[in-house]
VOBA-1610 file (N, C-alpha, C; in pm, whole numbers, padded with zeros to 5 digits, always signed):
BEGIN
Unk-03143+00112+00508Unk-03026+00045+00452Unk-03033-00104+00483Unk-02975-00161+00403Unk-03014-00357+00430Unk-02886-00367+00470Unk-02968-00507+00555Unk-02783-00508+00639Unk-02707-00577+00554Unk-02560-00607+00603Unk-02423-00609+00572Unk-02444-00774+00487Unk-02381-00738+00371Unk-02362-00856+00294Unk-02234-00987+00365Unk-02133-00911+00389Unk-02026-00985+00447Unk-02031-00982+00591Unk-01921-01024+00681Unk-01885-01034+00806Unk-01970-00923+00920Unk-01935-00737+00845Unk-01981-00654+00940Unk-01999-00542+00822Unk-01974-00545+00728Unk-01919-00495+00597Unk-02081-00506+00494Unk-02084-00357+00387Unk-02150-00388+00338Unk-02049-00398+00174Unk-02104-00485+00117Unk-02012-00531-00064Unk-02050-00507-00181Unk-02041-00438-00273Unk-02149-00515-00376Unk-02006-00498-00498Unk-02092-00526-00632Unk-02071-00513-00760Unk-02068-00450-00899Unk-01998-00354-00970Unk-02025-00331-01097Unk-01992-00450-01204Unk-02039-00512-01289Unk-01987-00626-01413Unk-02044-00544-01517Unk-01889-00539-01557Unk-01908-00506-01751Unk-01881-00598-01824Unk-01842-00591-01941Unk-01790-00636-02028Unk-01685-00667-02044Unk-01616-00786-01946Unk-01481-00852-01927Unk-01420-00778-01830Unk-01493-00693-01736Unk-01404-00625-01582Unk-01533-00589-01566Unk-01456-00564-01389Unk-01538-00506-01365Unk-01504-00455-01218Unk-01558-00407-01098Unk-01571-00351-00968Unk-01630-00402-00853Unk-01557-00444-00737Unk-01609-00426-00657Unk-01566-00424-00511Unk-01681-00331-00450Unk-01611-00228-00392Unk-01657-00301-00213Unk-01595-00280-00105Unk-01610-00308+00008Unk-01648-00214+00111Unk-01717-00155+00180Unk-01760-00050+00272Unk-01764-00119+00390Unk-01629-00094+00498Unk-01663-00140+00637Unk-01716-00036+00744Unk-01751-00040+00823Unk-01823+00037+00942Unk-01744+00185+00976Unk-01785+00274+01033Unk-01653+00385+01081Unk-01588+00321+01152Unk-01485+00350+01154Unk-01367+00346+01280Unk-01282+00209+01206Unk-01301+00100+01153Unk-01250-00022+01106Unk-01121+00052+01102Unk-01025-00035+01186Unk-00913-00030+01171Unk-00875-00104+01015Unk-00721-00043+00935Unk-00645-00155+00845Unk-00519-00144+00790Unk-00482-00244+00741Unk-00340-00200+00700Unk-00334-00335+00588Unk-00213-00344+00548Unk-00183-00387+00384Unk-00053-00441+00353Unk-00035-00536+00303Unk+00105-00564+00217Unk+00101-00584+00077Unk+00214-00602+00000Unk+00229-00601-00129Unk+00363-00743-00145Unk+00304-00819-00180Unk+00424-00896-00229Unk+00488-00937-00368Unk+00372-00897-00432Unk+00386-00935-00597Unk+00485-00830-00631Unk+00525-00820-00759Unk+00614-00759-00790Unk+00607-00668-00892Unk+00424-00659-00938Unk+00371-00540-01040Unk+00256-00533-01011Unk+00225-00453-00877Unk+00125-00395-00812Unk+00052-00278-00890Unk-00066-00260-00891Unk-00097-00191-00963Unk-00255-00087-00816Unk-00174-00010-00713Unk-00257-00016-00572Unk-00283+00159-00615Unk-00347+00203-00491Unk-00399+00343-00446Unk-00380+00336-00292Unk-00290+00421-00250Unk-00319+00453-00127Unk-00231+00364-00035Unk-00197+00237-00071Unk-00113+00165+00023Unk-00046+00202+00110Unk+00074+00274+00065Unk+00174+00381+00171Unk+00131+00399+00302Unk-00027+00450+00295Unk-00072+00516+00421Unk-00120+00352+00523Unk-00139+00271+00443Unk-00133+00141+00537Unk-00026+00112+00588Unk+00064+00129+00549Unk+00211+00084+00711Unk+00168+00159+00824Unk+00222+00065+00936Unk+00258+00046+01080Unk+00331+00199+01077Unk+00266+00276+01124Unk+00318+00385+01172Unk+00298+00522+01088Unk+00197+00510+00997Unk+00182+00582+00906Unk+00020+00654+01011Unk-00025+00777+00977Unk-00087+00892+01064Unk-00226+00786+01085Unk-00258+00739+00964Unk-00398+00698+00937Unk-00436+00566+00986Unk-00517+00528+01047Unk-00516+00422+01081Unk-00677+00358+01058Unk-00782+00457+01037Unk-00910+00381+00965Unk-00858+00414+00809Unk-00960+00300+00740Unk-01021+00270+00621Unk-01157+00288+00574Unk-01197+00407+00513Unk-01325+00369+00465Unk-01412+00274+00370Unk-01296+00259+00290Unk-01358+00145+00128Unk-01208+00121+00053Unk-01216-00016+00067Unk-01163-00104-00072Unk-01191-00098-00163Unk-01143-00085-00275Unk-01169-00085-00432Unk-01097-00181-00528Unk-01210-00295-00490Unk-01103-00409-00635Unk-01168-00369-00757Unk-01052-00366-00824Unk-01101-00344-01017Unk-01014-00404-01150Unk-01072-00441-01228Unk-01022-00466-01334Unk-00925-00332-01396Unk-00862-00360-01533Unk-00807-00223-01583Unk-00676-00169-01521Unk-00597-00274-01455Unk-00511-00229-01403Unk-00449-00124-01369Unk-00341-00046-01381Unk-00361+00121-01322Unk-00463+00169-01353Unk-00549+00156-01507Unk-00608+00272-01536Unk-00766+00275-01432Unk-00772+00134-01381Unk-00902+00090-01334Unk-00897+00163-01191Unk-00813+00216-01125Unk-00792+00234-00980Unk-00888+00384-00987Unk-00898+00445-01089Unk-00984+00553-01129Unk-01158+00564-01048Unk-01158+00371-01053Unk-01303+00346-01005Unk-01298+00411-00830Unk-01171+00386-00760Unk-01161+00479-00664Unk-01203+00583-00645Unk-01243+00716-00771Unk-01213+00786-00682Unk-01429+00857-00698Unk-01484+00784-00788Unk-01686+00732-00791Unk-01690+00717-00655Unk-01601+00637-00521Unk-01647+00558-00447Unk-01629+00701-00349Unk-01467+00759-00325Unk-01439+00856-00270Unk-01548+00962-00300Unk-01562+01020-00334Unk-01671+01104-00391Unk-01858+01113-00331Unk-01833+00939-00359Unk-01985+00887-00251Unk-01996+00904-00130Unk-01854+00870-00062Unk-01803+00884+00079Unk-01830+01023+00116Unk-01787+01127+00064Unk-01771+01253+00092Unk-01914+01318+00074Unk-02019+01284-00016Unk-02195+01282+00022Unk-02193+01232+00157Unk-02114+01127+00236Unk-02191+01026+00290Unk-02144+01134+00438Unk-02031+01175+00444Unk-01974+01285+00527Unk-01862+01135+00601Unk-01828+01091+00565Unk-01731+00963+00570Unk-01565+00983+00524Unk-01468+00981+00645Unk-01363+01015+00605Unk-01292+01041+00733Unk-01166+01078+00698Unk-01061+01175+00792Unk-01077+01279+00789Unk-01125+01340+00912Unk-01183+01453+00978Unk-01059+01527+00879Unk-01066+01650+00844Unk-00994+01768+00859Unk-01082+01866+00860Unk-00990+02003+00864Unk-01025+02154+00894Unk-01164+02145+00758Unk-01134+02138+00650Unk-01190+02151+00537Unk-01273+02023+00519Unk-01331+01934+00575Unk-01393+01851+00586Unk-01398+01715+00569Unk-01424+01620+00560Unk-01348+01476+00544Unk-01315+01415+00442Unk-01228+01349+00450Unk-01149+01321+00318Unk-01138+01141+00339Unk-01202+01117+00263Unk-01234+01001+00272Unk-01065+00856+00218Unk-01078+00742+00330Unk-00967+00696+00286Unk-00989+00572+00234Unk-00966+00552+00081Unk-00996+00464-00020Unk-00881+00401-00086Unk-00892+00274-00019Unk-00800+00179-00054Unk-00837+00129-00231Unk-00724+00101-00287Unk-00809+00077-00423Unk-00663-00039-00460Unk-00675-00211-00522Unk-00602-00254-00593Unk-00674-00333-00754Unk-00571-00328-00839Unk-00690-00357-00972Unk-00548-00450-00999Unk-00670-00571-01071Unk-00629-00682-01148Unk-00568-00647-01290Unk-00525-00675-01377Unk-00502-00659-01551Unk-00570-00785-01617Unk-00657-00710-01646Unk-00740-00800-01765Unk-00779-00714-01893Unk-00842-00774-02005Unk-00840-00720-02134Unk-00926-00598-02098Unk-00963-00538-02031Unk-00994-00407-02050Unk-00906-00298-02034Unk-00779-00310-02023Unk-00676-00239-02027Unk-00701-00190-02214Unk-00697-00328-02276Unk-00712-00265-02400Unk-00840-00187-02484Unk-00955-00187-02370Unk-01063-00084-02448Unk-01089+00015-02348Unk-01220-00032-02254Unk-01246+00100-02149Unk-01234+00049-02036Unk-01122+00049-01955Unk-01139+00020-01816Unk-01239+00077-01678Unk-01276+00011-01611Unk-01356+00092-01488Unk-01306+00235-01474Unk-01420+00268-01470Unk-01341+00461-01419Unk-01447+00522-01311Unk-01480+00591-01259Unk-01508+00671-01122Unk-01671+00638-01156Unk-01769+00599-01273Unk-01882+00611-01282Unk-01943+00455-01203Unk-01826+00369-01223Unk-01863+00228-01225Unk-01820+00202-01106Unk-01691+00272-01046Unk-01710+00241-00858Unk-01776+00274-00817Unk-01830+00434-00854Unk-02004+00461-00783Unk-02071+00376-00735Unk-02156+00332-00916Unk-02247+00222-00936Unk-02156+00121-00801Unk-02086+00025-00772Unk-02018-00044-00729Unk-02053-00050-00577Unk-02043+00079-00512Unk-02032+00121-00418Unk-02229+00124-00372Unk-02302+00188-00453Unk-02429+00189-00434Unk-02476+00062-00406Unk-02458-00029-00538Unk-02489-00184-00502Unk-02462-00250-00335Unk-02335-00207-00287Unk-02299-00248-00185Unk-02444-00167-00032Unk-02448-00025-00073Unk-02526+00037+00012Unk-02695-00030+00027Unk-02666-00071-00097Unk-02856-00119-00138Unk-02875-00269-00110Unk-02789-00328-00062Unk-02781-00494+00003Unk-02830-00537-00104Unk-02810-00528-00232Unk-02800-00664-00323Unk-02689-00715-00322Unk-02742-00852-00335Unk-02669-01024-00313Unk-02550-00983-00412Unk-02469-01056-00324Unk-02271-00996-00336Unk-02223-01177-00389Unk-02234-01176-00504Unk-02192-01285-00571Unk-02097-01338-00615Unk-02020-01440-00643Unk-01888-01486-00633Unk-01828-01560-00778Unk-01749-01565-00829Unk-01716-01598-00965Unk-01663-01509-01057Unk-01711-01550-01200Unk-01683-01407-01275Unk-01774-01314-01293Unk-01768-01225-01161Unk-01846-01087-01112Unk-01741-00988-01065Unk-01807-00848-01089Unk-01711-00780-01035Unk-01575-00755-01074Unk-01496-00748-00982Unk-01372-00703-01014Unk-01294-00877-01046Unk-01374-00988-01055Unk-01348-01111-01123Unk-01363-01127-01246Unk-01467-01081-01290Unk-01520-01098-01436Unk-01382-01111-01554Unk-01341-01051-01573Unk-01183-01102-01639Unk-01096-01172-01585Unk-01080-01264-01529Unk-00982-01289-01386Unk-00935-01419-01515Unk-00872-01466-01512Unk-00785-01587-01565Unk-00662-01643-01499Unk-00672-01745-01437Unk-00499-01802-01406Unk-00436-01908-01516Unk-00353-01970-01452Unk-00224-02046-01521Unk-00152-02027-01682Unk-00139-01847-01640Unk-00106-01781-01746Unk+00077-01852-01759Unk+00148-01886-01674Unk+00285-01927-01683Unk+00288-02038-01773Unk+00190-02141-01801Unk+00164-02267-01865Unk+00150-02213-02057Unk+00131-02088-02038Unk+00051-02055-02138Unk-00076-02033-02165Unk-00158-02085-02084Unk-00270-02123-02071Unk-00374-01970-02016Unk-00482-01998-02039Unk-00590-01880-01981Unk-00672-01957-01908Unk-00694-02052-01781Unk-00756-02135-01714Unk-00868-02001-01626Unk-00972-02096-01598Unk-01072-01981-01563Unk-01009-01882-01397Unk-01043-01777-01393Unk-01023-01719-01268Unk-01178-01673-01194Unk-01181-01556-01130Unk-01273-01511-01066Unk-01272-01426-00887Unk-01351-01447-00865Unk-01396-01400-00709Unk-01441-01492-00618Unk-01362-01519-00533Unk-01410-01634-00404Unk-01389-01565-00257Unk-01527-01605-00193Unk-01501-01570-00052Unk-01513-01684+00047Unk-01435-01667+00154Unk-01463-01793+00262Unk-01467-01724+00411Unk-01541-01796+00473Unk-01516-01782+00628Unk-01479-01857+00730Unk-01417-01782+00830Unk-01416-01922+00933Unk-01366-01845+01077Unk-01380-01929+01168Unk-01335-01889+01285Unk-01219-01855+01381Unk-01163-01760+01475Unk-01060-01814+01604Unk-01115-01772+01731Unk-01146-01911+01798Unk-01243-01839+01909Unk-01369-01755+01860Unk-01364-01653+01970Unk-01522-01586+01928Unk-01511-01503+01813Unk-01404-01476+01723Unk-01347-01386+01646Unk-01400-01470+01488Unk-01452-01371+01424Unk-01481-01418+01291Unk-01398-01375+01174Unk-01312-01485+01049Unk-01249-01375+00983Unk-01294-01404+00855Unk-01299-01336+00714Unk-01353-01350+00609Unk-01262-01283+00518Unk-01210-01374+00400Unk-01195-01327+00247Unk-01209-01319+00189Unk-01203-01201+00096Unk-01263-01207-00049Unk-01085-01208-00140Unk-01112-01269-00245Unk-00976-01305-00322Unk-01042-01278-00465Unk-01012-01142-00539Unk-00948-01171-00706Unk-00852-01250-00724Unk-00867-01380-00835Unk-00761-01449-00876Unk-00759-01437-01032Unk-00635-01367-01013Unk-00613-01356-01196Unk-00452-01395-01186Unk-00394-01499-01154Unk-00264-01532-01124Unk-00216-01549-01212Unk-00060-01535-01265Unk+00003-01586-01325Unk+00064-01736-01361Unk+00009-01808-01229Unk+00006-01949-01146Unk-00080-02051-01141Unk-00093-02131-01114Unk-00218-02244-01110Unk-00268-02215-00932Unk-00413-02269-00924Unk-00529-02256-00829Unk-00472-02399-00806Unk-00387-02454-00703Unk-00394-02588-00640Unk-00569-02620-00504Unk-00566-02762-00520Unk-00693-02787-00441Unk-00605-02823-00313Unk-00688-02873-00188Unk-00660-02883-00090Unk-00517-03072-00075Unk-00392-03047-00070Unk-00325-03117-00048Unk-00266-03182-00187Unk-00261-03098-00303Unk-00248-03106-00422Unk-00092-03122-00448Unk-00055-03197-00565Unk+00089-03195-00555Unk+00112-03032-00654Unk+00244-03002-00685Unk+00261-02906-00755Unk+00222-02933-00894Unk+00237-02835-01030Unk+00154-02871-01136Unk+00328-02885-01229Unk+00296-03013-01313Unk+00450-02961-01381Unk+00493-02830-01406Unk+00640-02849-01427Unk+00675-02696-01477Unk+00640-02687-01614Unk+00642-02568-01673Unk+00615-02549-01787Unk+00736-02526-01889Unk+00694-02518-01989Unk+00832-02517-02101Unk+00865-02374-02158Unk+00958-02295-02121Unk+00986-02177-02175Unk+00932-02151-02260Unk+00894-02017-02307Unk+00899-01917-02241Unk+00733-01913-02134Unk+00749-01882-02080Unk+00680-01825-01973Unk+00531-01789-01973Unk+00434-01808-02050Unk+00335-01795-02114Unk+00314-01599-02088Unk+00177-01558-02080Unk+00181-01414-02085Unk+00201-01358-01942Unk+00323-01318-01932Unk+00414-01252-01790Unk+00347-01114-01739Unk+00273-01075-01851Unk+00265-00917-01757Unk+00096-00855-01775Unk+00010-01020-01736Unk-00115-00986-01762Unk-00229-01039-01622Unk-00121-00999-01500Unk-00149-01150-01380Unk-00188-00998-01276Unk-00219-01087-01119Unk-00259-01000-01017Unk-00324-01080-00908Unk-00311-01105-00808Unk-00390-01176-00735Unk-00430-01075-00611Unk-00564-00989-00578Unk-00590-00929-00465Unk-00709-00963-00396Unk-00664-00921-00276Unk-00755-00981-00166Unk-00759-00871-00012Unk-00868-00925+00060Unk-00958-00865+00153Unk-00948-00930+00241Unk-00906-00903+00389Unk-00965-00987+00519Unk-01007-00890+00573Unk-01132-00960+00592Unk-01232-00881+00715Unk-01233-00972+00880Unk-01249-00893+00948Unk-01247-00936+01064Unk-01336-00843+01191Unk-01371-00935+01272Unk-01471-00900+01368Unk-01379-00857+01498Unk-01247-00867+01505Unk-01139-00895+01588Unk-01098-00745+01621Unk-01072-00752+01780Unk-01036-00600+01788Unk-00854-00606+01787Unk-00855-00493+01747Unk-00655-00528+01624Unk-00620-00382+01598Unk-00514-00360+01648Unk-00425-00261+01615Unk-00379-00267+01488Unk-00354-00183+01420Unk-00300-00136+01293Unk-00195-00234+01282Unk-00092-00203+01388Unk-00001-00346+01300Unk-00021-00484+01317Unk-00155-00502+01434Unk-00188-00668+01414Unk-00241-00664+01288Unk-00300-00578+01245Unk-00366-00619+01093Unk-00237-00579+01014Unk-00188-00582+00988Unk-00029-00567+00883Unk-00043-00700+00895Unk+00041-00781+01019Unk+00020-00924+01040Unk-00085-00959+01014Unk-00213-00960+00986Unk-00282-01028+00937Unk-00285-01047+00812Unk-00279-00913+00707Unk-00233-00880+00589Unk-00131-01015+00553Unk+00009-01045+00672Unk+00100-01108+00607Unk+00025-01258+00566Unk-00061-01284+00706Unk-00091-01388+00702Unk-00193-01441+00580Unk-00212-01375+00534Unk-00334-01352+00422Unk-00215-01416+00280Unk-00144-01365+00301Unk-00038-01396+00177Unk+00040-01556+00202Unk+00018-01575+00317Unk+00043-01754+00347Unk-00047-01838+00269Unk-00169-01801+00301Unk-00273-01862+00193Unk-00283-01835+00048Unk-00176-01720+00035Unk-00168-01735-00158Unk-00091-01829-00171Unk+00055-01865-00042Unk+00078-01979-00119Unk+00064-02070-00136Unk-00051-02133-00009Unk-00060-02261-00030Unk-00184-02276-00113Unk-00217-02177-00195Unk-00362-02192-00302Unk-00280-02164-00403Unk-00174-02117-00427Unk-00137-02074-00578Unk+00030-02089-00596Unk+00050-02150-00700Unk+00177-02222-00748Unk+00227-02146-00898Unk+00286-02084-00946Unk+00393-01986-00847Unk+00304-01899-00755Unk+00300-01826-00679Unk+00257-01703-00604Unk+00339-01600-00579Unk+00347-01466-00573Unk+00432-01378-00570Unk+00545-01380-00680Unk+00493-01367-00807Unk+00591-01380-00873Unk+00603-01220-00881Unk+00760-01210-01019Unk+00727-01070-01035Unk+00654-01042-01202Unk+00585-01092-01215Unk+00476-01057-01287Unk+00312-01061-01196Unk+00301-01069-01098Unk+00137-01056-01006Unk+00234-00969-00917Unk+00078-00903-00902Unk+00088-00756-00834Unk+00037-00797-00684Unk+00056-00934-00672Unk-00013-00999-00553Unk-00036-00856-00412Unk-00171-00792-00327Unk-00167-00725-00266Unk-00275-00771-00136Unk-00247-00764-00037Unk-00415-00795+00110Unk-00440-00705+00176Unk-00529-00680+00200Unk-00576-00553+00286Unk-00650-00609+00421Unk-00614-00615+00526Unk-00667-00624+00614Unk-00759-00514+00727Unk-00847-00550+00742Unk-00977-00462+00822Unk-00996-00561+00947Unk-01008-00490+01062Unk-01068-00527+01188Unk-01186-00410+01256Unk-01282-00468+01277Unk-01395-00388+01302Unk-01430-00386+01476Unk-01360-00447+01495Unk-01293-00424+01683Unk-01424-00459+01773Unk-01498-00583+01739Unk-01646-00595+01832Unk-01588-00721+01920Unk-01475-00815+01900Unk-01441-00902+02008Unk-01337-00957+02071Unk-01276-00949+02109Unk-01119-00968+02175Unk-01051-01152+02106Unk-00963-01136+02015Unk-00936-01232+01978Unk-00767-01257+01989Unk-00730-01392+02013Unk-00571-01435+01993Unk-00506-01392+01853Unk-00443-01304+01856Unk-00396-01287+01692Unk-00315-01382+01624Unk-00272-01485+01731Unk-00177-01598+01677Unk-00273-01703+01608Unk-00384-01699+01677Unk-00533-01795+01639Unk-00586-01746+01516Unk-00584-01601+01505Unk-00657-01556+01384Unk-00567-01518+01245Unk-00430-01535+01300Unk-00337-01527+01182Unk-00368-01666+01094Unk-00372-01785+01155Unk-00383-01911+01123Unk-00504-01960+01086Unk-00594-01874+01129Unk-00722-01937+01067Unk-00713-01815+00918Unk-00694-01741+00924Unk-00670-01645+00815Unk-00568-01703+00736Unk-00532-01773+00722Unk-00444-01836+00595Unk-00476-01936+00533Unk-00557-02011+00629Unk-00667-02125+00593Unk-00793-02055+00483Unk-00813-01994+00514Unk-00945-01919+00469Unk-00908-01803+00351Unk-00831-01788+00353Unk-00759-01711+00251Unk-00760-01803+00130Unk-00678-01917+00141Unk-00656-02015+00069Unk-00794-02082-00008Unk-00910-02104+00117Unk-01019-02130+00077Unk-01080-02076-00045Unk-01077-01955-00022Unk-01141-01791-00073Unk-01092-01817-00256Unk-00938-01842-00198Unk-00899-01858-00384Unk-00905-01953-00436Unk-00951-02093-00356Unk-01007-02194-00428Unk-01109-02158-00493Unk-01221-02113-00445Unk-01357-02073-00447Unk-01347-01995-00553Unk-01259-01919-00566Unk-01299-01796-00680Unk-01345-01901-00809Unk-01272-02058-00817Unk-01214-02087-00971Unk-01330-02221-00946Unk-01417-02195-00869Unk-01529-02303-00875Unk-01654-02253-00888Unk-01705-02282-00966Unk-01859-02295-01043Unk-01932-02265-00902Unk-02054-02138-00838Unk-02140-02228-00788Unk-02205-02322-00823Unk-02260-02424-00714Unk-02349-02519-00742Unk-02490-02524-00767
//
């Protein structure tokens, strides 16, 4: 197996034809948990991420295009897991726990991702090919400053950075309903009624972390993850984006969670700059 594309994590990609998948595999045991702030979420599994809910590992994230219908790519990945013998132990054998949130892009209107293409998704990630950033993956349809009217480019951005010895990393779908502000940007005018297309938005995202973290420090991290939607995205949390973060801690180094909330909002922010920039 080739090692880990991201932080501790292995990643990869399905790209179709205007959507697409992709899927995140962290280590056994990765602690995680999740918030939802947008207001037309389109998730799998969330519930079981609250603070106090039985479950407390994660086996795989599932970002996808296809909005509800795309969360389907979930269950290719679940399925792989359960070959892999990966999951929550039970009597009847493990049952693998697969986080899944999907963007809405035009494949709602033909064939959205479905269980063949998180597979594929999921394999890519196992086989360490290069985990690429833009319109790939569960970016490939991504569009913001839909409120303007406008279809401005979107995509997939990841960033990293530090607290102390603790490493944290995001990956961000940006398909906002909002504009991608740059670093110290003023706001973008308002726009002129009506509202450009309201119910075609989503902004989701990933923190990974090297940090050892209880289930509800990663909730808090989760929150903190959503600090950096706002200072990257103008509106953010509207109720047209299904804005959602999933936070993972893979528990290898003792970190300040007040340090890593804050560098995690920085880097969050980064992440969704990045999605809406060209590599070089």
């Amino acid at each position: 197996m080739a090692a880990p594309q991201l932080l501790t994590a292995y990643a990869g990609h399905w790209t179709g034809d205007g959507t697409g998948v992709t899927v995140i595999l962290p280590p056994p045991g990765t602690v995680g948990s999740g918030e939802v702030r947008g207001g037309a979420p389109a998730t799998r599994e969330f519930a079981l991420l609250a603070p106090g809910r039985l479950v407390e590992r994660v086996d795989a994230v599932v970002l996808s295009g296809g909005s509800a219908f795309g969360l389907a790519a979930g269950d290719g990945v679940m399925s792989l897991l359960r070959e892999l013998d990966r999951g929550f132990p039970t009597e009847l054998g493990p049952v693998p726990i697969v986080v899944g949130m999907s963007i809405f892009d035009g494949s709602v209107a033909a064939t959205p991702p479905g269980a063949a293409q998180g597979r594929e998704a999921a394999l890519a990630a196992l086989s360490g090919r290069p985990f690429g950033t833009g319109t790939v993956g569960a970016g490939t349809g991504a569009t913001t400053g839909k409120w303007r009217g406008a279809l401005d480019p979107g995509g997939l951005g990841r960033a990293t950075g530090r607290a102390g010895d603790a490493t944290v990393e995001a990956i961000a779908v940006v398909n906002a309903w909002g504009d991608v502000l740059g670093p110290g940007a003023g706001l973008p005018p308002r726009p002129v009624a009506p509202f450009g297309r309201v119910m075609e938005n989503t902004t989701i995202a990933v923190v990974l972390t090297d940090a050892r973290l209880t289930k509800t420090d990663c909730h808090l991290l989760a929150q903190s993850g959503h600090t950096g939607f706002a200072r990257a995205l103008h509106p953010a949390h509207s109720r047209y984006d299904g804005d959602a973060v999933v936070a993972l801690a893979t528990g290898e180094v003792e970190a300040d969670l007040d340090l890593l909330r804050a560098a995690t909002a920085e880097v969050m922010a980064e992440a969704i700059r990045g999605a809406v920039v060209k590599p070089s």
